[in-house]
N, C-alpha and C positions, 0 to 999 in steps of 0.2 A: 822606800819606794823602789819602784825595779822599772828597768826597758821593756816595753810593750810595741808589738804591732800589731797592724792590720793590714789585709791583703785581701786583696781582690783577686779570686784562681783566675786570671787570663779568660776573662769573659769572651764569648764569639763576637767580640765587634772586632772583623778583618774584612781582608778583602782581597782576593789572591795574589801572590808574589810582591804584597807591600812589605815594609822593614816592620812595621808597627803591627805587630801579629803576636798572636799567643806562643809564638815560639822564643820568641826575648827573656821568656821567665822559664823554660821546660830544664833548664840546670839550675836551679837555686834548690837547693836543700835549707827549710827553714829548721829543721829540727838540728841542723849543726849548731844552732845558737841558745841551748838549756841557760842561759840570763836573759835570754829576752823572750817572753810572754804573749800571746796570740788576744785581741780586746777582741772585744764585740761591735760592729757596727750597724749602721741599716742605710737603706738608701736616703741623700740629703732632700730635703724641705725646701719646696721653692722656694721659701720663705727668705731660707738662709742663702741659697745661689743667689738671690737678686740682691742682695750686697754688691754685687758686682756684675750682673749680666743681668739688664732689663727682662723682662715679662715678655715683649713683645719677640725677642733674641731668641729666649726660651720655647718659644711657640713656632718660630722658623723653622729652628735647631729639630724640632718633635716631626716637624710635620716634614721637614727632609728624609729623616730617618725612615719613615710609614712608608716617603716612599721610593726609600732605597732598594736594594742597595747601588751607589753611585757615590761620585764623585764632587764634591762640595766646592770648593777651590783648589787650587793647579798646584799646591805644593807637590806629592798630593795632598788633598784630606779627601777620607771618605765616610762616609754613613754606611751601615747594613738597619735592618728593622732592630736589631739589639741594641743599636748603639746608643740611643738615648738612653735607656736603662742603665747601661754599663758606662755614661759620664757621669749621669745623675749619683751611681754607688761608688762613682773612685772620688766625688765629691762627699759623699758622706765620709768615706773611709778616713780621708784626710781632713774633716771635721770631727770626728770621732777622736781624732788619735791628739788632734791638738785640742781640745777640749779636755782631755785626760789628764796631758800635762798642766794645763794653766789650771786647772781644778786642785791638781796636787794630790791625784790618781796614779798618776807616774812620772815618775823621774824624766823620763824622756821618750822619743817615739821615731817610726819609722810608719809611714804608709805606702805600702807596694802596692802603687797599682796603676792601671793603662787602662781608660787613653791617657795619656799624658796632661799636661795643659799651660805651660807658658808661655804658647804662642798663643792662646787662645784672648785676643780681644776683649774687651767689654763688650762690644757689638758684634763679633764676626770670629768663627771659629775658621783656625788656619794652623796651619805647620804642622798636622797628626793631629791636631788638639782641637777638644769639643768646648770642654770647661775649664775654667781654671781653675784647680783643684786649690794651689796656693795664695793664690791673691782671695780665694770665698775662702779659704781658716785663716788666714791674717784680718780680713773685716771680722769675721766673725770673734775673733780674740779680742778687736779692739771694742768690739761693741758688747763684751765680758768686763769690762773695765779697765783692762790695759794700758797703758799711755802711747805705750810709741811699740811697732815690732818693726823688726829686719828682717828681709829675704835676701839672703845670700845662693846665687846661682852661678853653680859650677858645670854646666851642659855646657859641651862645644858651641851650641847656636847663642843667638840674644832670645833673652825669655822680653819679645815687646809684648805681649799680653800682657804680663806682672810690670810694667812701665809700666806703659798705659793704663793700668787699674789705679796705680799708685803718681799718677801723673799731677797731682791737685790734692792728696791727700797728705797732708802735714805729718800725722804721727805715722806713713809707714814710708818705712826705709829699704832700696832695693841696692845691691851689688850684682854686676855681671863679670865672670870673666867669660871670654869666647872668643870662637879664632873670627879673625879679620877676614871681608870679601866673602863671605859665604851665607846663604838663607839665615835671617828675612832678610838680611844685607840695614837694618837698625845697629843701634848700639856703639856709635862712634864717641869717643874718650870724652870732646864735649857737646854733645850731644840733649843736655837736661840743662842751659845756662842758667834757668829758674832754680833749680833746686839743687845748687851745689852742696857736696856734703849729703843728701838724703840720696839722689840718686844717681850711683854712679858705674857706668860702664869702662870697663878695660880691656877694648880686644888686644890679641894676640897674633901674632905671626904663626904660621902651621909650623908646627914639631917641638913648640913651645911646652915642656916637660915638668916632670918635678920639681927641678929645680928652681926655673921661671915660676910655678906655681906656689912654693915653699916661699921664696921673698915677694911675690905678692900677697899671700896672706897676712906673712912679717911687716911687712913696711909699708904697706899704705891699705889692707881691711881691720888692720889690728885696732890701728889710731881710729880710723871710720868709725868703727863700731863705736869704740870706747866716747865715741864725742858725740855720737847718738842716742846712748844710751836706752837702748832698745829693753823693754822686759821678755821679751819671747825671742827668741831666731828660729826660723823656718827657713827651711835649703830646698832647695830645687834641686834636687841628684838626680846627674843627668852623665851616666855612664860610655858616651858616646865621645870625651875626652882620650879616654883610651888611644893609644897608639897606633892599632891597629882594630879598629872600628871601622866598618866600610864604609859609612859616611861623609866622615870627618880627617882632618889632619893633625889633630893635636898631638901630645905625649906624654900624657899621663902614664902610670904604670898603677896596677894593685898599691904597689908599696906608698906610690902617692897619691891614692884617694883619701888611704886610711891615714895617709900623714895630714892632709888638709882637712878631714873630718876630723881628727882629733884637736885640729887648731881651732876648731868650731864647739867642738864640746868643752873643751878648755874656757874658750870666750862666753859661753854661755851659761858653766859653773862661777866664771868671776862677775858678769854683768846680770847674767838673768836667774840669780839662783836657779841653776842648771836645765832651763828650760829652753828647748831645743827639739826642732821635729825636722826629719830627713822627708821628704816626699819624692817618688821615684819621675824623673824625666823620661830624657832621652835615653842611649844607648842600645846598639845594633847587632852585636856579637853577643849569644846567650855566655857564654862563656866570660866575656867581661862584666856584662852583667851578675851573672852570681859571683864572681870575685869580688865584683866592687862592693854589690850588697854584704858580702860577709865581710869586709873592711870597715865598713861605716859601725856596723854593728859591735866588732873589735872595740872601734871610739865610745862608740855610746855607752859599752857596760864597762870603759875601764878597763880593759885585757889587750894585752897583745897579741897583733896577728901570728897566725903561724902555732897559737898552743893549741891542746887539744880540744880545747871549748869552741876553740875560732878558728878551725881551721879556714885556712883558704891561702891559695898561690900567689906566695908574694915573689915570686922569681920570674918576670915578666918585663923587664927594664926594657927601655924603648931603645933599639939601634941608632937610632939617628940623632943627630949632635942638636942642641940647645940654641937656639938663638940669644943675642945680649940686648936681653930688654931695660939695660939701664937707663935709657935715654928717654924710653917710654916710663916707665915708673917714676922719674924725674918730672913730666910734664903732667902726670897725674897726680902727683904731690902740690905742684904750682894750683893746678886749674880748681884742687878742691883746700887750697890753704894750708895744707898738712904740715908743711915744714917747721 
């Protein structure tokens, strides 16, 4: 089985001088990655969206669009006449791609494509996002016969869309990391008292880096997972970590996307016979952007960044010093039993 993706070319759902523009993708070279494979998709089946976004949502959503282009809610989010087209096909993209794997089509997968969607509600699109491209292939997996899946999201913001889909739903399991004090301003440590152990957020302090990110994955998503025992992981990649994204304050580097994706493909060779789909978020700077995508991809097929298969710029380390989230990682261990 080999690494597959699908991608969506940056359809014209914009709308001038917003971040969420076809310009986020105009540096990503996919043909730098000969292991991973281009699938086929089509646009997704109302069918399969109202797993997670009513009929009636759907019909707002349409009839905004028709008669856009404008502004939806004060994130911003906006609509153009395309836009429902190009949620509806970044929702197939990333039904396509996870259907691939859980079929046993491919090893694993990646779906590139925008709009985005983990802000996106059950009821109410918001934060750039139409659909939720992630919470509609996780129903959709578990309604394949799955038992349980995980979303693990690494976007600076909280994905409360993918909560909220997953707020009452027993077999899916969400992770956030994301910086503290910033949109939707969701996502506080306890935050889900119901569903400790299935869903759990950990913000972060801004310029929280590699390192902060390398022992959260180690010492309290590693135990998570393993005691959820998820058969699929689906990620939220959400590029907007990055150090220097004009968004956000995190401090991610290249060198640690591709380190905490590979914690991902690692966890998802030991619990999910390797089954694992990246779907693209956030992220603001096109330039982190295709780093980070040619990172993840690094992870998925097995190769180290930096060779000639993968290239991409892992010399990007963030300037500014680490915060000691010991004492946070401590209260996240108590609140979800890990110890």
């Amino acid at each position: 089985m080999q690494t597959i993706y699908t991608f969506v070319p940056s359809p014209e759902h914009h709308f001038p001088d917003h971040p969420e523009a076809p310009a986020r993708l105009e540096l990503l070279e996919l043909a730098a990655n000969p292991a991973a494979q281009p699938f086929p998709f089509s646009i997704a089946r109302t069918a399969d969206v109202t797993r997670v976004h009513p009929a009636s949502m759907l019909e707002r959503l349409q009839s905004a669009c028709m008669d856009g282009p404008g502004l939806i809610d004060p994130a911003p989010t906006y609509v153009t006449a395309e836009s429902y087209d190009a949620a509806m096909l970044a929702a197939g993209a990333s039904l396509a791609a996870t259907r691939a794997v859980v079929s046993g089509q491919a090893r694993n997968a990646f779906a590139i494509v925008r709009p985005p969607g983990h802000h996106a509600e059950p009821l109410h699109p918001m934060g750039f996002c139409l659909l939720n491209n992630v919470a509609i292939a996780a129903q959709d997996a578990l309604a394949d016969g799955l038992e349980r899946v995980m979303v693990v999201d690494y976007d600076a913001h909280h994905g409360n869309g993918t909560e909220k889909a997953f707020w009452t739903e027993a077999r899916a399991g969400y992770f956030s990391t994301h910086q503290e004090n910033i949109y939707p301003g969701s996502g506080s440590l306890q935050g889900a008292p119901h569903a400790k152990g299935r869903i759990a957020d950990f913000p972060l302090p801004a310029r929280s880096g590699d390192k902060c990110f390398v022992r959260i994955f180690d010492e309290v998503l590693a135990p998570l997972v393993r005691a959820f025992k998820p058969g699929l992981l689906l990620v939220s990649a959400g590029f907007d970590a990055h150090w220097s994204d004009p968004l956000t304050s995190l401090g991610l580097s290249t060198s640690g996307y591709y380190a905490i994706s590979k914690k991902l493909v690692d966890l998802a060779d030991e619990l999910c016979n390797g089954r694992i789909v990246f779907v693209l978020e956030g992220g603001y700077d096109p330039r982190n952007v295709a780093n980070g995508i040619q990172a993840v991809f690094a992870a998925l097929s097995h190769t180290s960044p930096g060779t000639s298969s993968q290239p991409l710029n892992p010399t990007d380390p963030s300037p500014y010093p680490e915060p000691d989230i010991s004492k946070r990682i401590e209260a996240f261990k108590n609140w979800h039993s890990l110890q």
